[in-house]
C-alpha positions as CSV (number, residue, x, y, z in Angstrom):
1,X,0.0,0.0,0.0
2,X,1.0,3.3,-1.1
3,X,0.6,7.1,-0.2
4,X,-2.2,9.1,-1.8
5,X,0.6,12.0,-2.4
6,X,3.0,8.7,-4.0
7,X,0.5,8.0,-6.4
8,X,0.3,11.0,-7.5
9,X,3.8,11.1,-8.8
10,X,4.0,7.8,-10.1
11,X,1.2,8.2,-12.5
12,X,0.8,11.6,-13.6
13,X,2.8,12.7,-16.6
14,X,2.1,16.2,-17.8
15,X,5.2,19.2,-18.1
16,X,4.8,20.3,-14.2
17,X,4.9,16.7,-12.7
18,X,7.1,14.6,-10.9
19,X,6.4,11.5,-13.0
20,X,6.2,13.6,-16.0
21,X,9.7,14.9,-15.5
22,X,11.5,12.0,-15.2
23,X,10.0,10.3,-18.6
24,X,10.9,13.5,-20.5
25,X,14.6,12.5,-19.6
26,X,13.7,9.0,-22.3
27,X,13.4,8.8,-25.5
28,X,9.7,8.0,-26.1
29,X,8.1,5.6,-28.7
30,X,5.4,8.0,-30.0
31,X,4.5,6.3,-33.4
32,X,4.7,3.6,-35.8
33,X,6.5,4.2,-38.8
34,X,3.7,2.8,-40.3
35,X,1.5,5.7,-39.6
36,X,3.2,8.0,-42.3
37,X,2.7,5.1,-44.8
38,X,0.5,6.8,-47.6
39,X,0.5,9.8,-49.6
40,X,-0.2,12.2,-47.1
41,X,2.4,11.2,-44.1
42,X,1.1,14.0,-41.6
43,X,-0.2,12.4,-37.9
44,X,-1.4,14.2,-35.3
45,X,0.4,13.0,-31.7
46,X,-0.8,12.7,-28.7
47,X,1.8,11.8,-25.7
48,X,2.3,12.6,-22.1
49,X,-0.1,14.9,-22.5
50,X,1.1,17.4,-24.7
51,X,-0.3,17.5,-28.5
52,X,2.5,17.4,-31.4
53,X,2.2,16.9,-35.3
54,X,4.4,14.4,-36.7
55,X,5.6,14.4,-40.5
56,X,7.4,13.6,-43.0
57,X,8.6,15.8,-45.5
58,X,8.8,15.5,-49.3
59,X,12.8,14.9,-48.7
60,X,12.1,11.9,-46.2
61,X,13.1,14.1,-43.4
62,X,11.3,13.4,-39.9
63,X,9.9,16.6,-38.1
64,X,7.5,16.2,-35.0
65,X,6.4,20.0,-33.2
66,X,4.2,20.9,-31.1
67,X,0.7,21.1,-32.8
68,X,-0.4,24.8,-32.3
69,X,0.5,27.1,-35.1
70,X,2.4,29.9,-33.2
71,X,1.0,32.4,-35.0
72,X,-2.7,32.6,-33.8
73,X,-2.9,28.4,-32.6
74,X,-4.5,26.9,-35.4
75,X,-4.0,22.7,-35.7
76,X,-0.5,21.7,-37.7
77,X,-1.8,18.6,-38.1
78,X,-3.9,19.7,-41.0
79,X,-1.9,21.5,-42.6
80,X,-0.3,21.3,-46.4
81,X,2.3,19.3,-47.2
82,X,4.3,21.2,-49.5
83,X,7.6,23.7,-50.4
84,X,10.3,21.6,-47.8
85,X,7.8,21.6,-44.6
86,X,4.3,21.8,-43.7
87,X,2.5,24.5,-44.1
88,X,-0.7,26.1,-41.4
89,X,-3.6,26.3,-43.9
90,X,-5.0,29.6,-41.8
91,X,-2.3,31.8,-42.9
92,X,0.2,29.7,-45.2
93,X,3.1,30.3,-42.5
94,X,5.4,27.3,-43.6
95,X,7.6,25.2,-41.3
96,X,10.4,22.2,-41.8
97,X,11.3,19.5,-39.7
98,X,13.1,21.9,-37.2
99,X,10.5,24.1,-36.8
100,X,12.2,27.0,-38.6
101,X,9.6,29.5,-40.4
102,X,10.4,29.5,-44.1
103,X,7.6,31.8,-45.2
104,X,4.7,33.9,-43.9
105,X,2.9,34.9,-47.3
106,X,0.4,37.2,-46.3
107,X,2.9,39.5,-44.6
108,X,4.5,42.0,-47.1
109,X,7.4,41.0,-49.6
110,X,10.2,43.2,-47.1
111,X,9.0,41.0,-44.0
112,X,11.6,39.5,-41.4
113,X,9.1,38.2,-39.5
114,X,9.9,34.5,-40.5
115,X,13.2,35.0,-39.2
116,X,12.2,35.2,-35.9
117,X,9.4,33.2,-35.8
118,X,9.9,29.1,-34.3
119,X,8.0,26.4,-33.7
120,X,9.6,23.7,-31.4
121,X,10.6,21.0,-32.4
122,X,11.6,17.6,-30.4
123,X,14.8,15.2,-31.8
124,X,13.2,11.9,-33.3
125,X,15.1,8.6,-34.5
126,X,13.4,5.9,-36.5
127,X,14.5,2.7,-35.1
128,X,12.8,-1.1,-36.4
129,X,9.7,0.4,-37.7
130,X,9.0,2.8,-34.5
131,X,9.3,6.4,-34.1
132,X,11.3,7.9,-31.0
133,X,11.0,10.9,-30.0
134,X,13.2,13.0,-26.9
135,X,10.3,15.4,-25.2
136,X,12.4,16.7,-22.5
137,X,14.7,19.5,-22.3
138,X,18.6,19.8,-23.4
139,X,21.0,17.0,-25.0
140,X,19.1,13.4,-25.4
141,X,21.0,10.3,-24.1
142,X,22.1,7.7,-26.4
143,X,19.8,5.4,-26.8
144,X,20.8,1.7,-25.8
145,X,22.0,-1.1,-27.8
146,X,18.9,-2.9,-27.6
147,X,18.7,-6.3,-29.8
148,X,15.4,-5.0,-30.9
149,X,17.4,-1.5,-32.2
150,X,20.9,-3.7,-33.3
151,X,18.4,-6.5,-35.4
152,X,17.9,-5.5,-38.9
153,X,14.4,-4.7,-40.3
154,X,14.2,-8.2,-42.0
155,X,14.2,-9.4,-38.4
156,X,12.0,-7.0,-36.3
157,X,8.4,-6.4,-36.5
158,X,6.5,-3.3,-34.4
159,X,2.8,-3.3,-33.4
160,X,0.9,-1.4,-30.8
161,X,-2.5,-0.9,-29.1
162,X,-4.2,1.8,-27.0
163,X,-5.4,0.6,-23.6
164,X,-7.7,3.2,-21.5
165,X,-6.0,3.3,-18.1
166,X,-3.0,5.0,-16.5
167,X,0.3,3.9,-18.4
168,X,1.9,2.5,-14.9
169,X,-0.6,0.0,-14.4
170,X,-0.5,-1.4,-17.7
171,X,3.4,-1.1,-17.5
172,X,3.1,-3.6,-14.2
173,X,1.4,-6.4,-15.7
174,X,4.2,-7.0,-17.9
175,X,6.2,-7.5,-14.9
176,X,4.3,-9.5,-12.8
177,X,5.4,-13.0,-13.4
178,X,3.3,-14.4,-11.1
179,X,-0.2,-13.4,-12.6
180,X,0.7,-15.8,-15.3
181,X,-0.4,-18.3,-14.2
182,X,-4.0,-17.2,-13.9
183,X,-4.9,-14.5,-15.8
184,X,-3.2,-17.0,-18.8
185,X,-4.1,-19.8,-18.0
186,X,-5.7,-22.4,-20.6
187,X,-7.2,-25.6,-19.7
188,X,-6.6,-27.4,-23.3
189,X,-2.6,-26.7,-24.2
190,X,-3.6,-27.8,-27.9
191,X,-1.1,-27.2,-30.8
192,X,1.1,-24.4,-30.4
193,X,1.7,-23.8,-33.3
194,X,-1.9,-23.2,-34.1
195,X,-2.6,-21.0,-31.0
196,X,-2.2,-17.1,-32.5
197,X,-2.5,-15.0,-29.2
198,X,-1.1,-17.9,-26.9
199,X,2.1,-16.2,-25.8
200,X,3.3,-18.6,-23.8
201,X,3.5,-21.5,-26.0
202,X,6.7,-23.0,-25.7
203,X,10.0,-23.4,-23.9
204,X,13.3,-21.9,-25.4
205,X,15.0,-25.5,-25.2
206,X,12.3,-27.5,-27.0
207,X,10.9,-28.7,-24.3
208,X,8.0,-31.3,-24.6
209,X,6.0,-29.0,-21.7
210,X,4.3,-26.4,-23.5
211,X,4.3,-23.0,-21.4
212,X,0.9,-23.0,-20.9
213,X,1.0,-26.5,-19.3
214,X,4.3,-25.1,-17.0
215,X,2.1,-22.1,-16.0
216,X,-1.2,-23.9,-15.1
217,X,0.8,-26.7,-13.3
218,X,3.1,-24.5,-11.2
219,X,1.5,-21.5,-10.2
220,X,3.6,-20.6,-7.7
221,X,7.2,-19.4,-9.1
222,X,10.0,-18.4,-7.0
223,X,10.8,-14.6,-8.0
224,X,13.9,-13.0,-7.9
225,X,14.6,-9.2,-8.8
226,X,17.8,-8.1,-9.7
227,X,18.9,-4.3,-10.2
228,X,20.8,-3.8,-13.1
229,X,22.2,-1.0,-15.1
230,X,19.0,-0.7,-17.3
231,X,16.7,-1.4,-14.6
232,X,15.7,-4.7,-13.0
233,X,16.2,-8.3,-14.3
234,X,12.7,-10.7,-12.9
235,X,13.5,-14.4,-12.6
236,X,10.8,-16.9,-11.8
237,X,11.8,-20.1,-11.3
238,X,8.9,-22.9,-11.5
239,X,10.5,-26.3,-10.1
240,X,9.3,-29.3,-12.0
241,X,10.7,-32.0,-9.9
242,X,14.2,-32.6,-8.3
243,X,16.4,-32.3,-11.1
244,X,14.5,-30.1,-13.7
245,X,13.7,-26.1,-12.9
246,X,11.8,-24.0,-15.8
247,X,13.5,-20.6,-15.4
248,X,12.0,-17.8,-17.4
249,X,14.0,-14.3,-17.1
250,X,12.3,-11.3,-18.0
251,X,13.6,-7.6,-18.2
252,X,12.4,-4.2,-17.3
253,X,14.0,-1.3,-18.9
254,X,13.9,1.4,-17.2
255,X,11.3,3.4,-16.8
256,X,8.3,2.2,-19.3
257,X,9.7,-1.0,-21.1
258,X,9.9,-4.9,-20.8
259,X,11.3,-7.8,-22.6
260,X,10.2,-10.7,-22.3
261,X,10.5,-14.0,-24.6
262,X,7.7,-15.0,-26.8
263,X,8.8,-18.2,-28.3
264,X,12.7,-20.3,-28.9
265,X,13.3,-17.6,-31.6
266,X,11.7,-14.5,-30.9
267,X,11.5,-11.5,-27.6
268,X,9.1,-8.7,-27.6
269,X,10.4,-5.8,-26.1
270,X,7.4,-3.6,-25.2
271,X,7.1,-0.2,-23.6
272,X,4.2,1.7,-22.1
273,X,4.0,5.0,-23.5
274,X,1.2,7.6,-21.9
275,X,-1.0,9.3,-24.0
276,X,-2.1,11.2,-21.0
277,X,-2.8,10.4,-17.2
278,X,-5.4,8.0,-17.9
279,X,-5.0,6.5,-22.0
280,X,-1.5,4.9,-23.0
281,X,0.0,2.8,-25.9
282,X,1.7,-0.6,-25.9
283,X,4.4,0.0,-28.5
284,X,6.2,-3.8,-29.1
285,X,8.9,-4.4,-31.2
286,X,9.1,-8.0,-32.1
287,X,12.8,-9.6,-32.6
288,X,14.0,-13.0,-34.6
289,X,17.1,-14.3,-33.8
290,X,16.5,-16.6,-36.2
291,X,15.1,-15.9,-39.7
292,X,13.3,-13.0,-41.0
293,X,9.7,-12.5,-39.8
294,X,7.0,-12.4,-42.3
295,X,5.9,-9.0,-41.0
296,X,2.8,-8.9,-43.4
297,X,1.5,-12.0,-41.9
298,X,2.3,-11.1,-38.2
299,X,0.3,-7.3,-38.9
300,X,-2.8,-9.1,-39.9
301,X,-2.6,-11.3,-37.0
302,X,-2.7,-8.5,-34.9
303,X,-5.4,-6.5,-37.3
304,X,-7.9,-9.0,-36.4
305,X,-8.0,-7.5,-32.6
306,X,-7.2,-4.0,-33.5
307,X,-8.8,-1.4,-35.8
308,X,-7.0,1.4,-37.7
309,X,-6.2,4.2,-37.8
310,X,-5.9,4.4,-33.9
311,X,-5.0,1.0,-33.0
312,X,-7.9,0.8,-30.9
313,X,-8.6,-2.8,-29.6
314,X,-11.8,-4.9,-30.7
315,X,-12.3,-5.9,-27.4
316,X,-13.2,-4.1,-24.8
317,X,-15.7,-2.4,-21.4
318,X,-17.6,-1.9,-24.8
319,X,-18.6,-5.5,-25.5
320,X,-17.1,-7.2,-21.6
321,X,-13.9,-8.3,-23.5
322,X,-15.8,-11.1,-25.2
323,X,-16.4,-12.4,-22.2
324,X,-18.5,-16.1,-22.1
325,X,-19.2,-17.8,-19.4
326,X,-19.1,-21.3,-20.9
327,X,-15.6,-20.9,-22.2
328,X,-14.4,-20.0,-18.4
329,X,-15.7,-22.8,-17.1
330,X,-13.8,-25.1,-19.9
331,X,-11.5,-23.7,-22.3
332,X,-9.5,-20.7,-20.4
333,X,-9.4,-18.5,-17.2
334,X,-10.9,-15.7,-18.0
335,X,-13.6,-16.8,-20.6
336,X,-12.1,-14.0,-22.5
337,X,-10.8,-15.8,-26.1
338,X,-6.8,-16.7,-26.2
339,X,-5.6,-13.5,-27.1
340,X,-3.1,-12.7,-23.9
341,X,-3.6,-9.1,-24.8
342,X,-7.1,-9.0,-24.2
343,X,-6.8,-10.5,-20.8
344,X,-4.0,-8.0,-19.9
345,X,-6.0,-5.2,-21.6
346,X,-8.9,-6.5,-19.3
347,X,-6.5,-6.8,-15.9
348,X,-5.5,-3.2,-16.5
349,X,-8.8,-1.2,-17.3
350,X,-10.7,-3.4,-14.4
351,X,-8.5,-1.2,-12.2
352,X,-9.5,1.9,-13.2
353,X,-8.7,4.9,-15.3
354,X,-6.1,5.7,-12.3
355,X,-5.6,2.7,-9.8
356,X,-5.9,3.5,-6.3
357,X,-3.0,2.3,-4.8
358,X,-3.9,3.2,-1.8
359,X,-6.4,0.0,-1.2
360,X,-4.1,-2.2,-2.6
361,X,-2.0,-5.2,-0.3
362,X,1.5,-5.9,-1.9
363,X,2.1,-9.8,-1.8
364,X,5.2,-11.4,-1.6
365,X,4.8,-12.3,-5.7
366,X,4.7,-8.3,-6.2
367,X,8.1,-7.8,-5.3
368,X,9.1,-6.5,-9.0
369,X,6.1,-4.4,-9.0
370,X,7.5,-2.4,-5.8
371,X,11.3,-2.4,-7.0
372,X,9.9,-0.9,-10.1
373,X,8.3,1.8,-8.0
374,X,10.9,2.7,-5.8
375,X,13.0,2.8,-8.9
376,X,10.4,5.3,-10.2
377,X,10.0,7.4,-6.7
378,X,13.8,7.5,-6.6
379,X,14.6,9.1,-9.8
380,X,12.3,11.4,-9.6
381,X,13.8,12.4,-6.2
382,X,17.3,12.2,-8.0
383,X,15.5,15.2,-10.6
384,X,14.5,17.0,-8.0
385,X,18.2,16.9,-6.2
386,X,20.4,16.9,-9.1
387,X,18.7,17.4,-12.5
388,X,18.8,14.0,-13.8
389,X,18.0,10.3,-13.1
390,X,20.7,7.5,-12.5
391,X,19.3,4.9,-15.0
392,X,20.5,4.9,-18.6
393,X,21.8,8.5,-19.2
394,X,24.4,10.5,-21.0
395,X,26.5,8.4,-23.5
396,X,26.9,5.6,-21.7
397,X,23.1,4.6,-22.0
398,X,24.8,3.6,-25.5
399,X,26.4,0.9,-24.1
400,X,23.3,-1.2,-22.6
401,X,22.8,-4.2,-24.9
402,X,20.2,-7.2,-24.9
403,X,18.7,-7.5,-22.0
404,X,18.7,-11.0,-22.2
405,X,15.7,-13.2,-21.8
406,X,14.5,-16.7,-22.0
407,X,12.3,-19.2,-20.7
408,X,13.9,-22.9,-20.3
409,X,14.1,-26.0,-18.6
410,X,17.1,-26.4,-16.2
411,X,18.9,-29.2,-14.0
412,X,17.9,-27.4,-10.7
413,X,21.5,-27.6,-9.3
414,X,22.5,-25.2,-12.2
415,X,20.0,-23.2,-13.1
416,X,21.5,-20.1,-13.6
417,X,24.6,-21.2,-15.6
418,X,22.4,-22.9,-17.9
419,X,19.8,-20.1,-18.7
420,X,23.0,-17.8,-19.5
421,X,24.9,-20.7,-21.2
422,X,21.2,-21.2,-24.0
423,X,21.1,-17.3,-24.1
424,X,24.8,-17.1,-25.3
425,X,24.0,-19.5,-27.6
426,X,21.0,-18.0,-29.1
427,X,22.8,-15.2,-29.8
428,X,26.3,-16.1,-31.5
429,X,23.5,-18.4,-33.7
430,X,21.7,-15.0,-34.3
431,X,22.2,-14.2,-38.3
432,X,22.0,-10.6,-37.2
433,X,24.5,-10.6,-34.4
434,X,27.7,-9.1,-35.0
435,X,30.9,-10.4,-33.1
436,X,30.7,-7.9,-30.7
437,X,27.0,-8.5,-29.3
438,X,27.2,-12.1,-29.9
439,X,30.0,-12.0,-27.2
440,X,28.4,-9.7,-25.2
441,X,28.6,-10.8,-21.4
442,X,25.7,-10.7,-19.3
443,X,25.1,-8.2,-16.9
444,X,25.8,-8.9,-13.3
445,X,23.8,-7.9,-11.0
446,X,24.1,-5.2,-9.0
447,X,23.6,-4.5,-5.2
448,X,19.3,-3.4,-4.4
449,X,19.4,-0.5,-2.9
């Protein structure tokens, strides 16, 4: 249980807030590059409560300012296309990718006025089919050497989905290894390779437990929490009998992401980015360290639960999540289809726009879910002291690489040798993997504070 005043800075995310300041020091994933497909690639932006236009120009170039026109505040995100930026249909007044004024049409031919006119604009990188974008003040830091980031296109896949609640509680689900278990759980394990939505469908080793047998058998993991130097490393360890553990190692990065393994060849990293206190986006970036992914096949996967242009999920408080009650009582927890997204998505919202932490008991199974916070409460006490958070800033951010992730079966003497041993495998094996990350040593932990 929390403090009314500490949940107010852990979920609230506009300019003047606690929680707001410390995610402006990330680089945020505030689109798909997918959304300026077409022949008008101009999308209005909506993150961390602030309103921005994202375009691109007829040059390729990548420009994303803030959405009022400064000359009298009419909407960017409507305006023209044309002459090396966008220009405001009220007036004409023309901007490019930097927000520098390059014109101003009505004013007379002798006018400076563009000169000294400028529209802010934010640093954005496109990075495996997602658009970042630094919303905070002064110099960005580097951003990490993720595998999803390193991975070429032919390997990496990006999605993502709006859910209506606060971005933290949809953030913790994703590291809550215990909920698993239940909120996953299916009563038929079936053919995997059939089950589109199953998540947990397999083990990294080949294993002939399918995950969704491991989870329904052994509810009741042993969770440990590491601090690392991207954030916190979650192991839950599920013993099977004597000699065999299933360990599956899960990631958060610091402050909004996860990663996670899907299957033997494949980890979604996934981050939680706000649209405002009480809507967010889960941005995933899918990564094969094995062959290419067929990425037209994977987007219509996910285009049967989600409807364009806003991503907004099928399922929903709208229509109870497809919730029947004859398929709880035979075919899955929930009664709420297969798709592990729904359930989350219905986990999440349950809570409330904003949950109230404050009627909440912490069990011994939520220990990630308060290392997470104190990691959160801390940095923003670090802003408030010194200017900047700990976690993954300045130029060394650059250096972060993986995390690495797997789910596995184990001799229980030697578990954790063994999960690092498969996950230095996986990645020399990686097509993708250069030398340097294929060698790449895994991150020891470091002390909890």
């Amino acid at each position: 249980m929390i403090s009314a005043e500490q949940n107010e800075r852990l979920t609230r995310v506009g300019p003047a807030t606690p929680g707001g300041r410390l995610l402006r020091h990330y680089w945020q994933p505030v689109a798909l590059a997918d959304e300026l497909e077409g022949p008008r690639p101009v999308r209005a932006i909506r993150a961390l409560g602030q309103d921005f236009v994202l375009f691109r120009d007829e040059a390729g170039r990548l420009g994303l300012l803030d959405r009022d026109c400064p000359h009298r505040g009419a909407d960017l995100a409507f305006g023209r296309l044309e002459d090396g930026g966008l220009r405001c249909p009220f007036h004409g007044w023309l901007f490019d990718a930097q927000g520098r004024c390059l014109d101003t049409p009505a004013e007379p031919e002798d006018s400076s006025l563009c000169t000294r006119i400028r529209q802010r604009s934010y640093p954005v990188r496109e990075l495996s089919g997602v658009i970042f974008a630094w919303l905070g003040e002064g110099e960005p830091p580097a951003l990490p050497g993720l595998d999803c980031f390193v991975a070429p296109a032919s390997h990496t896949f990006a999605f993502k989905g709006l859910i209506a609640c606060n971005w933290l509680q949809a953030l913790e689900v994703g590291i809550d290894p215990a909920h698993a278990s239940f909120l996953h759980r299916f009563f038929d394990d079936g053919d995997a390779a059939d089950a589109y939505g199953k998540q947990f469908r397999a083990n990294s080793d080949g294993s002939d437990l399918p995950m969704t047998y491991v989870l329904r058998e052994f509810p009741r993991p042993r969770i440990e929490v590491d601090n690392t130097d991207y954030g916190l490393r979650l192991t839950a360890l599920r013993e099977i009998n004597a000699t065999t553990t299933h360990v599956r190692v899960t990631n958060l990065v610091f402050p909004q992401a996860f990663v996670i393994p899907m299957s033997a060849e494949m980890t979604i990293t996934q981050w939680h980015i706000p649209v405002d206190d009480t809507h967010c986006y889960w941005v995933a970036i899918f990564t094969s360290f094995a062959g290419p992914v067929d990425r037209a096949a994977m987007r219509a996967q996910r285009l049967q639960s989600y409807s364009l242009p806003d991503y907004l999920p099928k399922k929903g408080r709208h229509n109870d999540y497809g919730f029947s009650a004859e398929e709880q009582a035979s075919a899955t927890y929930t009664g709420m289809g297969e798709d592990i997204n729904v359930h989350d998505q219905w986990a999440v919202e349950s809570q409330g726009a904003i949950q109230d932490r404050t009627r909440e008991h912490l069990a011994s199974s939520d220990k990630a879910i308060a290392a997470n916070r104190r990691l959160l409460l801390r940095g923003m006490a670090a802003i408030e002291e010194a200017g900047r958070p700990a976690l993954m800033q300045g130029p060394e951010a650059g250096a972060i690489a993986g995390p690495l992730t797997i789910d596995a079966m184990a001799p229980t003497a030697r578990w954790e040798a063994h999960w690092r041993e498969a996950v230095a495998r996986r990645r020399a094996a990686a097509p993708w993997a250069p030398p340097a990350l294929a060698a790449a040593r895994v991150p020891s932990a470091l002390p909890a504070k």
